[in-house]
Kinemage of the C-alpha trace (Angstrom):
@kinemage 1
@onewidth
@group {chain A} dominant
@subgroup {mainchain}
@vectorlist {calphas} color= white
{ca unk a 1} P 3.607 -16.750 -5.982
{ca unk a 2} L 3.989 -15.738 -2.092
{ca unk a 3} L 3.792 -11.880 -1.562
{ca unk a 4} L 7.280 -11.620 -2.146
{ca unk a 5} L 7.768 -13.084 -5.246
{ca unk a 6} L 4.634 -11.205 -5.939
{ca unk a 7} L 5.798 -7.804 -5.157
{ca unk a 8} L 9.186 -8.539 -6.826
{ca unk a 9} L 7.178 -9.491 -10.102
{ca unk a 10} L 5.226 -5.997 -10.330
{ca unk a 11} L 8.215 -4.563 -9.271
{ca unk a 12} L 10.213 -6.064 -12.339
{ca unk a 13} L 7.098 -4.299 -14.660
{ca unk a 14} L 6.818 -1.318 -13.556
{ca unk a 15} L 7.813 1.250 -16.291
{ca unk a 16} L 8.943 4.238 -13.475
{ca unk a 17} L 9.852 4.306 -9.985
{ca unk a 18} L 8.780 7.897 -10.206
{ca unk a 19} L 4.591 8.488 -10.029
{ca unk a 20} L 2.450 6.396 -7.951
{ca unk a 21} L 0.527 3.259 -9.097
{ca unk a 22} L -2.982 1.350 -8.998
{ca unk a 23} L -2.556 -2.567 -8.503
{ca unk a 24} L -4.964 -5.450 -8.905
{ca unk a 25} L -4.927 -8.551 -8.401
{ca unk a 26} L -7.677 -11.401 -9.034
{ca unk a 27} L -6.574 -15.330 -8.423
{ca unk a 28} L -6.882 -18.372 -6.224
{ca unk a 29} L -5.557 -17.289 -2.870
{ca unk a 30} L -4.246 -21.003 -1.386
{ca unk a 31} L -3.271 -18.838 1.511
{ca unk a 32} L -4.014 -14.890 2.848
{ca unk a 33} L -2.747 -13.490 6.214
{ca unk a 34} L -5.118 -9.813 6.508
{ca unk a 35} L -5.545 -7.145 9.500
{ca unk a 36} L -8.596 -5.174 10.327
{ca unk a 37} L -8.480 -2.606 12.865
{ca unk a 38} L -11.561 -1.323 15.258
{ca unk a 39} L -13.926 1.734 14.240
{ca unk a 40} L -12.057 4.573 15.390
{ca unk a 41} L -13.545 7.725 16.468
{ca unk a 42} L -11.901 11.463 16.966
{ca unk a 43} L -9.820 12.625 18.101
{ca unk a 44} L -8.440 9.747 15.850
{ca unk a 45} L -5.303 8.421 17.143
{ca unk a 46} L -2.249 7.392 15.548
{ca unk a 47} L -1.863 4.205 13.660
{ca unk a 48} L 0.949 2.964 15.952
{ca unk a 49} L -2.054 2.926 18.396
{ca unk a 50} L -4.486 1.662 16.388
{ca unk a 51} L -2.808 -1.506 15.373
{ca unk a 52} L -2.301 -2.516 18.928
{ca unk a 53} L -6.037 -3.646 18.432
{ca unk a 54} L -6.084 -5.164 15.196
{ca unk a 55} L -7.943 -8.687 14.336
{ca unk a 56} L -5.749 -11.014 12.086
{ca unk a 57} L -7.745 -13.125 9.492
{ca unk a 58} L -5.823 -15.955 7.909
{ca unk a 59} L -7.995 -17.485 5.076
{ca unk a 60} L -7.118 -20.562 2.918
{ca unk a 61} L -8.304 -21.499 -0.783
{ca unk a 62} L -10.089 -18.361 -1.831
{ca unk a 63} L -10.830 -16.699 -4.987
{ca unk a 64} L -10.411 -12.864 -4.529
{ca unk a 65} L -9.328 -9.760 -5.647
{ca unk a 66} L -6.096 -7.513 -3.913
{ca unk a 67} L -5.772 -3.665 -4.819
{ca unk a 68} L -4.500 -0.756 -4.072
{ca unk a 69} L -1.270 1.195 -4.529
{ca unk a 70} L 2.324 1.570 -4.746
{ca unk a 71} L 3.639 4.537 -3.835
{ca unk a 72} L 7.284 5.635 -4.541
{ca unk a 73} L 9.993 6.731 -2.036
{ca unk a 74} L 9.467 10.461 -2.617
{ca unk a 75} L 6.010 9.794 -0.699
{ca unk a 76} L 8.160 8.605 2.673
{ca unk a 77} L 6.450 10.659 5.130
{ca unk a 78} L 3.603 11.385 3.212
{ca unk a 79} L 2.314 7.481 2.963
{ca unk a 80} L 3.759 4.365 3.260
{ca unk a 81} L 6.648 3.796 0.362
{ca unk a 82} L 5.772 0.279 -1.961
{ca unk a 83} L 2.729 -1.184 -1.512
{ca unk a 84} L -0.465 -1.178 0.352
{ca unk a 85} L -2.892 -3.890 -0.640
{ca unk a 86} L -6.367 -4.535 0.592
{ca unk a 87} L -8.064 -8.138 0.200
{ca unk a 88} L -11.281 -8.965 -0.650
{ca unk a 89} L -12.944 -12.554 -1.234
{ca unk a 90} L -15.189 -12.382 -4.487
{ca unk a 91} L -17.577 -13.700 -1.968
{ca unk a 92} L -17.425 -10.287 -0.121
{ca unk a 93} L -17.293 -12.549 3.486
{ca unk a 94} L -13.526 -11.713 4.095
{ca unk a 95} L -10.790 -9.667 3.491
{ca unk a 96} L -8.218 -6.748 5.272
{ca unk a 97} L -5.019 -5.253 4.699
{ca unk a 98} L -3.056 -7.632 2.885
{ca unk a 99} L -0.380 -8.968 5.167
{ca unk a 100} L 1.004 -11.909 3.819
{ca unk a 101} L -0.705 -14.510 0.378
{ca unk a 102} L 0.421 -17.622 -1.814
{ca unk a 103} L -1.698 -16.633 -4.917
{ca unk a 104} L -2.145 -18.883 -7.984
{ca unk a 105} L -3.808 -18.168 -11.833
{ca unk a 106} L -3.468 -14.325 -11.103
{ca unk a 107} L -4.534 -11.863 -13.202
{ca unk a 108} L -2.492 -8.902 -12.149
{ca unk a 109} L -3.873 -5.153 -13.788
C-alpha cells in the first residue's frame, strides 16, 4: 500500500469520525519519504518557520514501525485534522514525520 491507499484503508475501519485515534503500523517499508526539523529554542517560532529548515530522509527496504494519531475535523485549529504519523526503523537509525511510504506485510493496530 502507498500512504494513500494506506490512509484510505484505516479510514474505511474506523468505527467514528467523532473522537480521536492511536495508529500503528509495523511492516516492510520498500519506500519512506520523512522530515525532521532543527532543535528549536524559545521563544519557539511557528511551524510555518520551522519547516523552512527541515532535513528530508528518504529510506528504502526497511522494517519499521509508523504511529501516531488521527484527529477528527472538530480539532481544525486545535491540531492538524487526519493523520500525523511518525516513522521509526526497528533499527532505531532512521525515521521522521511520515511524509510519504509504500508499505508491505503490515500489521496495522
Amino acid at each position: 500500500m502507498n500512504y494513500s491507499e494506506l490512509t484510505t484503508y484505516v479510514d474505511g475501519v474506523l468505527p467514528t469520525t467523532n473522537v480521536i485515534y492511536a495508529i500503528k503500523v509495523h511492516g516492510i517499508f520498500d519506500y519512506a519519504k520523512t522530515r525532521s526539523v532543527p532543535v528549536q529554542t524559545k521563544p519557539y517560532p511557528p511551524l510555518a518557520e520551522v519547516i523552512k529548515n527541515q532535513s528530508v530522509f528518504r529510506l528504502s527496504n526497511v522494517s519499521a514501525t509508523a504511529a501516531g494519531f488521527w484527529f477528527p475535523e472538530s480539532f481544525n485549529g486545535v491540531d492538524v485534522v487526519g493523520y500525523h504519523l511518525h516513522l521509526i526503523t526497528d533499527d532505531y537509525n532512521a525515521g521522521g514525520h511520515l511524509l510519504d511510504c509504500i508499505v508491505k506485510n503490515a500489521t496495522i493496530e
